[in-house]
C-alpha positions as CSV (number, residue, x, y, z in Angstrom):
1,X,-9.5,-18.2,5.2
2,X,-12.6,-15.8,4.3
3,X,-12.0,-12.8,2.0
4,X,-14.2,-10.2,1.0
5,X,-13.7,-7.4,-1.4
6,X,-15.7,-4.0,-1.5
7,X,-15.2,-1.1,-3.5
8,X,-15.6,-1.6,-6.8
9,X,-17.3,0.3,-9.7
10,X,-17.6,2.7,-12.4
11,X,-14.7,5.6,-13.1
12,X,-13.6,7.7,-15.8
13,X,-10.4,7.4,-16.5
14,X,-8.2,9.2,-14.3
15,X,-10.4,9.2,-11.5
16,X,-9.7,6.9,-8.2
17,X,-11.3,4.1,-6.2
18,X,-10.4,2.1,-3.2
19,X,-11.0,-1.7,-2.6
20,X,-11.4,-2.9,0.2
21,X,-11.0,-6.5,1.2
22,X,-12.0,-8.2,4.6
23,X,-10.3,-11.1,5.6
24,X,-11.3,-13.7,8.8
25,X,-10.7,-17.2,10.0
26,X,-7.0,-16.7,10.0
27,X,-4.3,-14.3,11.8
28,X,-4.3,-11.4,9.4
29,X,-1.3,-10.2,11.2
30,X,0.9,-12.8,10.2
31,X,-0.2,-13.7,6.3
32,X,0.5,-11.9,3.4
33,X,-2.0,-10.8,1.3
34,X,-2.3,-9.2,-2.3
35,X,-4.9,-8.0,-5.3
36,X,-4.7,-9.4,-8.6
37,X,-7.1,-8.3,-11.6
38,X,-8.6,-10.5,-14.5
39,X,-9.7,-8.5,-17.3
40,X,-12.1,-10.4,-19.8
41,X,-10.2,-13.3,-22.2
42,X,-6.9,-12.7,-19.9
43,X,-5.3,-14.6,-17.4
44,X,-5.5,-13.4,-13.9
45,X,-2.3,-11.0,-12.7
46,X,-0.7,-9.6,-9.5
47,X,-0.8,-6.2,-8.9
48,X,0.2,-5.6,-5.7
49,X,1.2,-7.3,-2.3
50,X,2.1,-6.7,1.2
51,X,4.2,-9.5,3.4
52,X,3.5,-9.7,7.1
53,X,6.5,-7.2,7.7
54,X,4.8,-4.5,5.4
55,X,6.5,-4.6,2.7
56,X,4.9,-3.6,-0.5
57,X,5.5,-4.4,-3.9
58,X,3.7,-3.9,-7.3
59,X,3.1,-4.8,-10.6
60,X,5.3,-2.3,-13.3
61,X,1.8,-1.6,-14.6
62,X,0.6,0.3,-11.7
63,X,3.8,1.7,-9.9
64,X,3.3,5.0,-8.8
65,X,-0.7,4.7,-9.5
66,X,-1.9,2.5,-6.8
67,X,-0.9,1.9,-2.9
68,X,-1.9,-1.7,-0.9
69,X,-2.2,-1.2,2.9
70,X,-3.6,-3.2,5.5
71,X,-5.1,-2.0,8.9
72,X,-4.4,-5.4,11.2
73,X,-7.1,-3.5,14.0
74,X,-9.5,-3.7,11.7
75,X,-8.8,-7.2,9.6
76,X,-8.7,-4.8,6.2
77,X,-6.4,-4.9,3.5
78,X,-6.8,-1.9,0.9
79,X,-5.9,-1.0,-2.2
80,X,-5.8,2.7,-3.1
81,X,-6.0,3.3,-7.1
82,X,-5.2,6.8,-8.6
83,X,-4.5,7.9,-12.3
84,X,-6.9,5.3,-13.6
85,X,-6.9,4.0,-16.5
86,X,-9.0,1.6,-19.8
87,X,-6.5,-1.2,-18.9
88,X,-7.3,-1.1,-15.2
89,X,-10.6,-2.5,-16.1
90,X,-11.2,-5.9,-14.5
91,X,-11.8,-8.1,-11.6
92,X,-10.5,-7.4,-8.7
93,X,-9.5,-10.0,-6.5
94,X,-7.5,-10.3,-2.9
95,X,-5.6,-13.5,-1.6
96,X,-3.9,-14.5,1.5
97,X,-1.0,-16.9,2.3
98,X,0.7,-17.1,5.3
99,X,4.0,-17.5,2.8
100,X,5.3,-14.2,0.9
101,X,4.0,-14.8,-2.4
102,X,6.0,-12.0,-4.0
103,X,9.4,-12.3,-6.3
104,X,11.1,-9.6,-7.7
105,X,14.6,-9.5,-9.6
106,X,16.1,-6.2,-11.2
107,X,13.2,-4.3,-9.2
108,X,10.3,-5.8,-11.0
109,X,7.9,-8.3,-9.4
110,X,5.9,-11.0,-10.0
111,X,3.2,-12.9,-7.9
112,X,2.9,-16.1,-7.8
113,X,-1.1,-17.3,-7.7
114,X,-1.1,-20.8,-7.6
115,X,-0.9,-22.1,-4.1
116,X,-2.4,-19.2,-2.3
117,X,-4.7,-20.4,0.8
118,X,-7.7,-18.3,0.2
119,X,-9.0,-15.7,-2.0
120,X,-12.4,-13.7,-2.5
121,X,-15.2,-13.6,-4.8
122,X,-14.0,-10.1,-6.5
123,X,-15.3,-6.8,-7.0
124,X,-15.7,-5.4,-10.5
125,X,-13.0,-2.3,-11.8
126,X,-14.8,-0.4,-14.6
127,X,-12.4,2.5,-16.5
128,X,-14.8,4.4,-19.2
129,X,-15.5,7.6,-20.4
């Protein structure tokens, strides 16, 4: 599993950016894949994932800011990011299982990071005036 993000850079807050993130060695169709962020001194977090089916799911913090896609044709997954904001600022990274790595109860989801069989080298997310 190869992974490799684009995209990344500087914004003012409220402004947009979209990631990009190309995956080979594996059947893109059929894994799920996700973004988490790692801002300096915190752990790494989910953001947002999409299963196989194309169903996507995200973080509370960025409902209704950002939007993951993928483009099987082209081996792509995405990562659209509107309304930006300070706390957006981190690493940005994508992974790929071929297992759903998402779980959500009460409509709020988690994503489990520990097992996933490939991730890439990240792209930097800076939010400043």
């Amino acid at each position: 599993v190869a992974l490799v993000e684009s995209g990344g850079g500087l914004v003012q807050p409220g402004g947009s950016l979209r990631l990009s993130c190309a995956g080979s060695g594996f059947n893109f169709d059929a894994y799920a894949m996700g973004w988490f962020r790692q801002a300096p001194e915190k752990e790494r977090e989910g953001v947002a994932a999409i299963d196989s089916d194309g169903t996507a799911r995200y973080a509370d913090s960025v409902k209704g800011r950002f939007t993951i896609s993928k483009d099987n044709n082209k081996n792509t997954l995405y990562l659209q990011m509107d309304s930006l904001k300070l706390e957006d600022t981190a690493m940005y990274y994508c992974a790929a299982d071929p297992r759903s790595f998402t779980f959500c109860r009460d409509g709020h989801c988690a994503f489990a990071k520990g097992y996933l069989a490939g991730w890439g080298q990240g792209t930097l997310v800076t939010v400043s005036s």
